[in-house]
VOSE-719292 format. One record per residue: residue in one letter; residue number from 0; x, y, z of N, C-alpha, C in turn. Coordinates in steps of 0.05 Angstrom, whole numbers. Layout:
% VOSE-719292
VOFI_a_NUM_X_Y_Z_X_Y_Z_X_Y_Z
...
***
This chain:
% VOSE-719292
VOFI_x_0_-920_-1556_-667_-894_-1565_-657_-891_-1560_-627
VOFI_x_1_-908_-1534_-610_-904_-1529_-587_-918_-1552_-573
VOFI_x_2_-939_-1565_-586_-955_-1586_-568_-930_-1607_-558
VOFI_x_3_-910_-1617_-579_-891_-1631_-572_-868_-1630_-554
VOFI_x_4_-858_-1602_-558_-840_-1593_-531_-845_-1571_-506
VOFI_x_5_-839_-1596_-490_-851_-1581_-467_-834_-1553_-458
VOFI_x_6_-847_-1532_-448_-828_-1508_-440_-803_-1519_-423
VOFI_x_7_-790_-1502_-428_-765_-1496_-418_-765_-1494_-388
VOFI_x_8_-756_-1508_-370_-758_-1494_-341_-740_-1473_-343
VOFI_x_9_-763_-1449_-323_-752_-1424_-314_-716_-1433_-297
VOFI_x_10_-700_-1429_-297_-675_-1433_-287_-670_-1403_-276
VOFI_x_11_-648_-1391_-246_-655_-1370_-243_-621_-1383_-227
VOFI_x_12_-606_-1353_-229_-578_-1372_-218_-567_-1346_-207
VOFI_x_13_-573_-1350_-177_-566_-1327_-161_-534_-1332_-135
VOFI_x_14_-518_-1312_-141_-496_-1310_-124_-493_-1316_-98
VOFI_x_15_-523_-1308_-87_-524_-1294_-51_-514_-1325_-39
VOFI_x_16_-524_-1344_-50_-515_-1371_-23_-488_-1379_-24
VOFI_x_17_-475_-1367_-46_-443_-1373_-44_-421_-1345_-22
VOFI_x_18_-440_-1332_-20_-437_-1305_-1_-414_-1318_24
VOFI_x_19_-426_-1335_35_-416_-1339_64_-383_-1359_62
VOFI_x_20_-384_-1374_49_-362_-1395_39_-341_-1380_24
VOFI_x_21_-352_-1368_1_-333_-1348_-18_-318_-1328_2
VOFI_x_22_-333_-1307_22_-325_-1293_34_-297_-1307_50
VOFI_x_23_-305_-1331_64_-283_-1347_86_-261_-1351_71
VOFI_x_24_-265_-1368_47_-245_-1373_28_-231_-1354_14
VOFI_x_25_-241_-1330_13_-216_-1318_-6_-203_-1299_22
VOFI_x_26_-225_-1300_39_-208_-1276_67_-188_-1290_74
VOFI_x_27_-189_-1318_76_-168_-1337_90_-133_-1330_67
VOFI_x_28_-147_-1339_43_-123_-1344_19_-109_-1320_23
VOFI_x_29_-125_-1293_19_-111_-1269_15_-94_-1261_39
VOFI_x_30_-102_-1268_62_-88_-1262_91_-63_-1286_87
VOFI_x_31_-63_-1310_79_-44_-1319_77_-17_-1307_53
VOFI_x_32_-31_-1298_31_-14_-1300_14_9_-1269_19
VOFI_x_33_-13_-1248_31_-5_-1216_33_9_-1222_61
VOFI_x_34_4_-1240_87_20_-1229_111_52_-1255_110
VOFI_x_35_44_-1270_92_65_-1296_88_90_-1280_68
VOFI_x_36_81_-1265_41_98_-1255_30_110_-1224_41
VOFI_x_37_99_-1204_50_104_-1185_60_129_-1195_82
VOFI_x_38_115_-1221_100_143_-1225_121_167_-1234_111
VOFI_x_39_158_-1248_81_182_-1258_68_204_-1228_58
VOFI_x_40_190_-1217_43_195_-1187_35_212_-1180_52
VOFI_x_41_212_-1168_76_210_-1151_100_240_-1165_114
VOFI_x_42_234_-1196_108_263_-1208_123_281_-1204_98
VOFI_x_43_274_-1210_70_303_-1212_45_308_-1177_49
VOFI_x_44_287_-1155_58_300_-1134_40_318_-1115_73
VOFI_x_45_317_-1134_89_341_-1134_118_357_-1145_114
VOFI_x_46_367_-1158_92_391_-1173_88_396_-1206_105
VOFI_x_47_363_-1225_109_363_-1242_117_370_-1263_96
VOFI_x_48_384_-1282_99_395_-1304_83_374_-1323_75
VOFI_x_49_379_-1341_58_359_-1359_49_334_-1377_77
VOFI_x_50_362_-1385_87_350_-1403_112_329_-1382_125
VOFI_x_51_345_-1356_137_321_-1332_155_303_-1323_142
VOFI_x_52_295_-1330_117_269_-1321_93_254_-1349_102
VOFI_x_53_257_-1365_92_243_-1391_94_236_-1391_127
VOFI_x_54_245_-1396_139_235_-1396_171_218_-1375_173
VOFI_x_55_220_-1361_168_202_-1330_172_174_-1324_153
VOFI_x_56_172_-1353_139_152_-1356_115_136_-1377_127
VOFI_x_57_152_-1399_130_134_-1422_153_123_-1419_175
VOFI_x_58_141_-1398_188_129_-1388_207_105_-1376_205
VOFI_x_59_102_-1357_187_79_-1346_180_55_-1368_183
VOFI_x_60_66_-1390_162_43_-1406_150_23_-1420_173
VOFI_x_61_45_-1433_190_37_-1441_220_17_-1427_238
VOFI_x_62_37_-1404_235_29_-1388_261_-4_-1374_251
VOFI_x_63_0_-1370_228_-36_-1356_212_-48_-1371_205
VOFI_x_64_-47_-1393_202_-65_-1416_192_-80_-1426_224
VOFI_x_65_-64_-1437_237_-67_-1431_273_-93_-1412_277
VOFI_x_66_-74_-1381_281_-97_-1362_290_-128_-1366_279
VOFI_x_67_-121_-1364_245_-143_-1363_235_-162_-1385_242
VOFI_x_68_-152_-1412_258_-168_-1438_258_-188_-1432_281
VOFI_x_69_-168_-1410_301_-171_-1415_333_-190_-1387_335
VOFI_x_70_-196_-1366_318_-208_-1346_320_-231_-1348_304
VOFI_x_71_-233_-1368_284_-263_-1376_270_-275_-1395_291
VOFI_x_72_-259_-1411_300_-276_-1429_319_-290_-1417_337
VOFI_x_73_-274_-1395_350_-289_-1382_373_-312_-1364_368
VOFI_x_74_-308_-1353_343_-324_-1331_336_-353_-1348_321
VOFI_x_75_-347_-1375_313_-362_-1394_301_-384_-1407_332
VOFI_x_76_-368_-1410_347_-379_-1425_376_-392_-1406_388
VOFI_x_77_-390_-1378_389_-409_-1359_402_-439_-1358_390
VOFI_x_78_-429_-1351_352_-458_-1357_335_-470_-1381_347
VOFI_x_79_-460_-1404_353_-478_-1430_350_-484_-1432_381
VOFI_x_80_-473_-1423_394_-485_-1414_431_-517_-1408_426
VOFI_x_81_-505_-1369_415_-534_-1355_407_-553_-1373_394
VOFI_x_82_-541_-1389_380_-565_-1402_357_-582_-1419_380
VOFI_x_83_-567_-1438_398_-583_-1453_407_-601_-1449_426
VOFI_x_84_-590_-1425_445_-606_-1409_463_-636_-1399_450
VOFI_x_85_-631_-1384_426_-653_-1374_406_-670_-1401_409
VOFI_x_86_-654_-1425_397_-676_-1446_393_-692_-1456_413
VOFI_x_87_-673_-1452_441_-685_-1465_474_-712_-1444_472
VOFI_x_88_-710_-1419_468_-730_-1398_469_-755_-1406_458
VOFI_x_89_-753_-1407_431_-777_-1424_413_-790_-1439_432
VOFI_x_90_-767_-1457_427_-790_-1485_443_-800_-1490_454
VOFI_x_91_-792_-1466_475_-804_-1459_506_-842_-1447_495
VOFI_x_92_-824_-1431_480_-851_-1412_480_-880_-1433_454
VOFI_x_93_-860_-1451_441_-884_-1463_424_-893_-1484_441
VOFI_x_94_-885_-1498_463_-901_-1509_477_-911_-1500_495
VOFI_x_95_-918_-1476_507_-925_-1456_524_-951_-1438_525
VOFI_x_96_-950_-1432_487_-967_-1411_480_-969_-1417_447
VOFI_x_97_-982_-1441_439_-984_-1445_410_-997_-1428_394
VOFI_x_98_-1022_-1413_402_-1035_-1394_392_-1022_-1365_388
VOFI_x_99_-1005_-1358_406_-980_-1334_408_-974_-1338_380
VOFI_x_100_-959_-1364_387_-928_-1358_364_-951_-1369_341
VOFI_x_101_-976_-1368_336_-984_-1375_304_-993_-1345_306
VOFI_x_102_-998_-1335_309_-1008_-1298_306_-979_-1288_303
VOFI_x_103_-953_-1290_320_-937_-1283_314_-924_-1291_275
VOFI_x_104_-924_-1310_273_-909_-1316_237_-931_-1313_229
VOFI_x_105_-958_-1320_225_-980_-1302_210_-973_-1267_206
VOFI_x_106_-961_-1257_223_-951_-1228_228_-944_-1218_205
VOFI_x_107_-905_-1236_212_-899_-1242_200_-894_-1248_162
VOFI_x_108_-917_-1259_155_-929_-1259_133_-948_-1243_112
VOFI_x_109_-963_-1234_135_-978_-1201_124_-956_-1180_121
VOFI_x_110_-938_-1178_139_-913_-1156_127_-903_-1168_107
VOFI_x_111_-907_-1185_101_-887_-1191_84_-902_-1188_48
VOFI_x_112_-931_-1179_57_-942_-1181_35_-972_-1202_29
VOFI_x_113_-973_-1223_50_-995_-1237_40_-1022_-1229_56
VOFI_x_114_-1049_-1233_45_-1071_-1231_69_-1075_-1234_95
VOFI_x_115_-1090_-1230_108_-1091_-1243_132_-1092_-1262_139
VOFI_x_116_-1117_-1275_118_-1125_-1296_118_-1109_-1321_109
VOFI_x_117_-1102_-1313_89_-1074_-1338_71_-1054_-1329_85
VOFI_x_118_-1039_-1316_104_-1022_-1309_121_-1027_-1336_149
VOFI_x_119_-1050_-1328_159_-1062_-1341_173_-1061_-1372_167
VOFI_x_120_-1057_-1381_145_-1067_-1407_127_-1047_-1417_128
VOFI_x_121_-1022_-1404_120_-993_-1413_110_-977_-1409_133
VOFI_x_122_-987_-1399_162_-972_-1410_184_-978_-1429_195
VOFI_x_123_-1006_-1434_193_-1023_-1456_208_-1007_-1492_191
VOFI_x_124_-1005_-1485_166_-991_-1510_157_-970_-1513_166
VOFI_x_125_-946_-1489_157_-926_-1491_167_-916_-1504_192
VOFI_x_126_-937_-1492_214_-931_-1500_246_-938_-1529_246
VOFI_x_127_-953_-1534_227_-966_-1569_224_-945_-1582_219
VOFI_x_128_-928_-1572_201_-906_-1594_187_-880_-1594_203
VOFI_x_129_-866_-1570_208_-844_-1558_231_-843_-1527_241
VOFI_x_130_-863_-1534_254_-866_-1508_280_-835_-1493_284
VOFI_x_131_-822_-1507_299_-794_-1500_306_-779_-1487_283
VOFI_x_132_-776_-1505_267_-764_-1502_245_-774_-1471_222
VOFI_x_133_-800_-1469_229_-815_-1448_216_-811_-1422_229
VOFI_x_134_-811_-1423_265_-806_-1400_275_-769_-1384_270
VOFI_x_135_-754_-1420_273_-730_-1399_267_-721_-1396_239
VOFI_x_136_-732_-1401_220_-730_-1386_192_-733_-1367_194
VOFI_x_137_-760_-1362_192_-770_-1345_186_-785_-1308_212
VOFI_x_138_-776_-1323_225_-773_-1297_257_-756_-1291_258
VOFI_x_139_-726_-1313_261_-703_-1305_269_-685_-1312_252
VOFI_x_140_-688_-1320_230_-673_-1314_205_-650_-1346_199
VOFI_x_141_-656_-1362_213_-629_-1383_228_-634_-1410_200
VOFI_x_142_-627_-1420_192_-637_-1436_168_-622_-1467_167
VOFI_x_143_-626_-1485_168_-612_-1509_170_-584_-1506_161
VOFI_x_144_-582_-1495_141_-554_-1503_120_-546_-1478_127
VOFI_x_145_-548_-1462_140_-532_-1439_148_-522_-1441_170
VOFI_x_146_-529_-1460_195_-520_-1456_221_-493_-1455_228
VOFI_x_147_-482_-1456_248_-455_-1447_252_-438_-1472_259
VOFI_x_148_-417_-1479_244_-406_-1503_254_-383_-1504_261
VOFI_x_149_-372_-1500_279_-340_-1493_288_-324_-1503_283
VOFI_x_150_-328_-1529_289_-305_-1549_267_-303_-1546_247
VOFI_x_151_-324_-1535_221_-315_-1539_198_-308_-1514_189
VOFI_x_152_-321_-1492_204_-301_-1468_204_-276_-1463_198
VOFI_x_153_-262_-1477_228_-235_-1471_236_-218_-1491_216
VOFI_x_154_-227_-1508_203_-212_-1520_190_-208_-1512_163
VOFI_x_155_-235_-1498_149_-232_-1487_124_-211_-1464_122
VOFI_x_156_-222_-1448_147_-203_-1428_151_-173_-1430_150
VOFI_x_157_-161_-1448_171_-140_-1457_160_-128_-1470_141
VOFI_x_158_-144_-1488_125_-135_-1496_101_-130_-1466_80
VOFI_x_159_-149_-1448_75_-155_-1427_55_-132_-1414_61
VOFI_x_160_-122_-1408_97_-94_-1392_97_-71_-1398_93
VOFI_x_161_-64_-1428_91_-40_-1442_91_-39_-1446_63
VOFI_x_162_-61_-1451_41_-59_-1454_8_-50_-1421_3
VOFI_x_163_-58_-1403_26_-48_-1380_2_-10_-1369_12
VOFI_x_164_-7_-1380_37_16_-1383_47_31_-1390_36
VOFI_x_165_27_-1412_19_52_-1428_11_61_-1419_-10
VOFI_x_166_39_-1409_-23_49_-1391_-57_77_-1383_-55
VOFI_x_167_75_-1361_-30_101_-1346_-39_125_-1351_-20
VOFI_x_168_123_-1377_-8_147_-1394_2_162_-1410_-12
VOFI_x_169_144_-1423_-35_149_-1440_-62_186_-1430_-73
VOFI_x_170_177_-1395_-87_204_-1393_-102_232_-1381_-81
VOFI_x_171_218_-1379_-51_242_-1371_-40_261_-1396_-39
VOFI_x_172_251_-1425_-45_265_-1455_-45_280_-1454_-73
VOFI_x_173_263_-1438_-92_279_-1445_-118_296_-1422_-131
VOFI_x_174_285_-1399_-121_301_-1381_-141_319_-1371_-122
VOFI_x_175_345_-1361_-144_370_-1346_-126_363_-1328_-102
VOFI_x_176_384_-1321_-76_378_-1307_-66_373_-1270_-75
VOFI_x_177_383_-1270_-89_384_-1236_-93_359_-1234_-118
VOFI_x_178_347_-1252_-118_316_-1246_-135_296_-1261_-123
VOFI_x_179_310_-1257_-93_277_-1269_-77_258_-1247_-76
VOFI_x_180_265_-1230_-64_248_-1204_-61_231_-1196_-95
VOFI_x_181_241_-1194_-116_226_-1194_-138_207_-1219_-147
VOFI_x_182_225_-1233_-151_206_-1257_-156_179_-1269_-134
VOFI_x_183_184_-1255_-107_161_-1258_-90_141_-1245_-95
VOFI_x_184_151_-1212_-98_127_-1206_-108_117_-1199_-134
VOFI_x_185_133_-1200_-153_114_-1211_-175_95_-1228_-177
VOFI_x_186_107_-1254_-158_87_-1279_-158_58_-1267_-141
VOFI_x_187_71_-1260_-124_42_-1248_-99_26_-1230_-116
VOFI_x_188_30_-1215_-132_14_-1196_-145_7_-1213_-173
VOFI_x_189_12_-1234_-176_-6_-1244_-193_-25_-1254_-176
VOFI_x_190_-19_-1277_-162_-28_-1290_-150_-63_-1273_-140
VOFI_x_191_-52_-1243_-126_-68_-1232_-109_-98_-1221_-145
VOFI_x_192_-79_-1215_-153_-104_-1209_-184_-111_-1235_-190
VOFI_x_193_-110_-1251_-191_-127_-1270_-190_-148_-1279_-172
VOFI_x_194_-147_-1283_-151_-157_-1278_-128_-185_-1264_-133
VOFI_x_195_-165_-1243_-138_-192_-1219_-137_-212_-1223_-156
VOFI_x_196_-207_-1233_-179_-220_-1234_-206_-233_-1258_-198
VOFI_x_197_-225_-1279_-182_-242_-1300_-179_-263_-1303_-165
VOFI_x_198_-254_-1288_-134_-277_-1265_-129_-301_-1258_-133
VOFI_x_199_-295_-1235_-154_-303_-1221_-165_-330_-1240_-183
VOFI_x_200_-322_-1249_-195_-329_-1271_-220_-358_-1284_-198
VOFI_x_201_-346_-1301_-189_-363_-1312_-163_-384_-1306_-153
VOFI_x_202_-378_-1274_-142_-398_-1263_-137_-416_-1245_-147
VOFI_x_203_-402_-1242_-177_-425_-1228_-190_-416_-1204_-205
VOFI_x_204_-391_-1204_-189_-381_-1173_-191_-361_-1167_-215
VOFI_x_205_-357_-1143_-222_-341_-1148_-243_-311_-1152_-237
VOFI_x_206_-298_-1172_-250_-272_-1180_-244_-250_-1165_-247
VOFI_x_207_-252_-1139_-270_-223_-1119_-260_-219_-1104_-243
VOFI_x_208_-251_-1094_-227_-241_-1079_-209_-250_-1097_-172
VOFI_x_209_-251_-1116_-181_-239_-1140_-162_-213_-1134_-161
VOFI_x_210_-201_-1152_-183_-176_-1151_-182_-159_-1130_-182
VOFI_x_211_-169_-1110_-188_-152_-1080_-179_-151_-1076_-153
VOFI_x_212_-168_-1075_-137_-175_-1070_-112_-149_-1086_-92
VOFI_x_213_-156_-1112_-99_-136_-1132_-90_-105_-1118_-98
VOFI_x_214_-101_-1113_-126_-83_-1113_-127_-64_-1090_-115
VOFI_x_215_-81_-1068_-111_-63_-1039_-96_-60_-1048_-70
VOFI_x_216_-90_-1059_-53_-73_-1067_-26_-47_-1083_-25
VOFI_x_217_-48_-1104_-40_-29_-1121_-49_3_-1104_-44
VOFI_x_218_2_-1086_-69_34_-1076_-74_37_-1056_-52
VOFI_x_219_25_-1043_-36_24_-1022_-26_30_-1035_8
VOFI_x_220_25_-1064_8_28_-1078_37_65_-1079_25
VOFI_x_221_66_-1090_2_90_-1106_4_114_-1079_7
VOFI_x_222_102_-1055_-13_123_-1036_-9_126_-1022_23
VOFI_x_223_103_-1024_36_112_-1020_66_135_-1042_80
VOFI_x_224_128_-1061_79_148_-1080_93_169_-1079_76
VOFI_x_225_175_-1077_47_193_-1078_36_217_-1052_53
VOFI_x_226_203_-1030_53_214_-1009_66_220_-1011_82
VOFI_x_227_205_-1019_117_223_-1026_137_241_-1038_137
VOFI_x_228_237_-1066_124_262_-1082_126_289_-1067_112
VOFI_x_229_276_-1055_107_308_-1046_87_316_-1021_104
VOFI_x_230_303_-1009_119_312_-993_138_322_-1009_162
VOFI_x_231_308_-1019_179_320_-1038_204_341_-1044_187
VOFI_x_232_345_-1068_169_365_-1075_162_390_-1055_164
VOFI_x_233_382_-1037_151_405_-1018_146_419_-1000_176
VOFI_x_234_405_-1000_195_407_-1003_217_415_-1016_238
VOFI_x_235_418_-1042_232_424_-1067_246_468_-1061_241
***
């Protein structure tokens, strides 16, 4: 019966390449959802009216969705500076000194475990097929689908902070004033355990103490701002 079905392909289903995306995406959501509701918090429990909650929530959304667009871009445009300089370097040096850089990733390849000789073998192809492309893999770590793209950065980033922004702007439109402050953050502390667990899930990790983790910073932001505001307020 085995002559008839062929094996099974080996399938192998690893976390690490969702590492970089997952990270942006939930840093963005969570910064939106914890500094959008905390400001919401912070203005109801000063005795700000419906209208000075909502302004003070959009504001948020704007103003952090913004930063976060304008500080991935930059921090995104420095990586892809470095990256291309690295690459001017290569090129320089693989049209310069071809025999160098094949002793160099042969190197390379013996640390890493193979012979000299098949070390030797498997750069010599490599450099045959994409030289360039071979030195910055595998020298300098740089990989097609990893490079740094600023535009699409700054825009994910802002999208990820304005979706978690709006969560807890939603019920300050619908629910009474004197159950904004609860109903905000109940919602935010679900919201934020989820998050975490999704997280968590994602990357491999176990989801309750994701979502725990999330959730103490969570209540422990909101009861700080909760507190000032209710002092200033009481002050004012």
């Amino acid at each position: 019966m085995s002559r008839h079905n062929p094996p099974r392909r080996h399938r192998e289903h690893h976390v690490t390449r969702r590492i970089g995306w997952l990270r942006a995406a939930v840093l963005g959501a969570n910064d939106g959802v914890v500094s959008t509701a905390c400001l919401i918090v912070g203005v109801a429990a000063a005795h700000g009216d419906r209208g000075a909650v909502l302004t003070a929530g959009l504001a948020s959304l704007v103003a952090g969705a913004l930063s976060m667009a304008a500080g991935e871009y930059v921090s995104v445009s420095s990586q892809r500076d470095l990256e291309e300089a690295e690459t001017e370097v290569e090129r320089h040096e693989l049209a310069t000194d071809v025999a160098g850089e094949h002793k160099e990733l042969a190197n390379i390849y013996v640390k890493r475990g193979l012979s000299e000789e098949l070390a030797g073998e498997v750069a010599k192809q490599l450099m045959a097929h994409d030289a360039l492309d071979a030195h910055l893999r595998d020298e300098l770590g740089i990989y097609e689908t990893q490079k740094a793209r600023p535009l699409q950065a700054a825009l994910a980033s802002a999208f990820s902070y304005a979706s978690g922004a709006i969560l807890p702007i939603v019920p300050v439109m619908l629910v009474p004033e004197t159950w904004i402050i609860a109903i905000v953050c109940a919602a935010t502390l679900v919201v934020l355990t989820g998050l975490g667990a999704v997280a968590a899930r994602a990357g491999g990790a176990d989801m309750r103490t994701g979502a725990l983790r999330v959730l103490i910073w969570g209540a422990f932001a909101l009861a700080v701002t909760a507190g000032l505001g209710k002092l200033f307020g009481a002050a004012i």
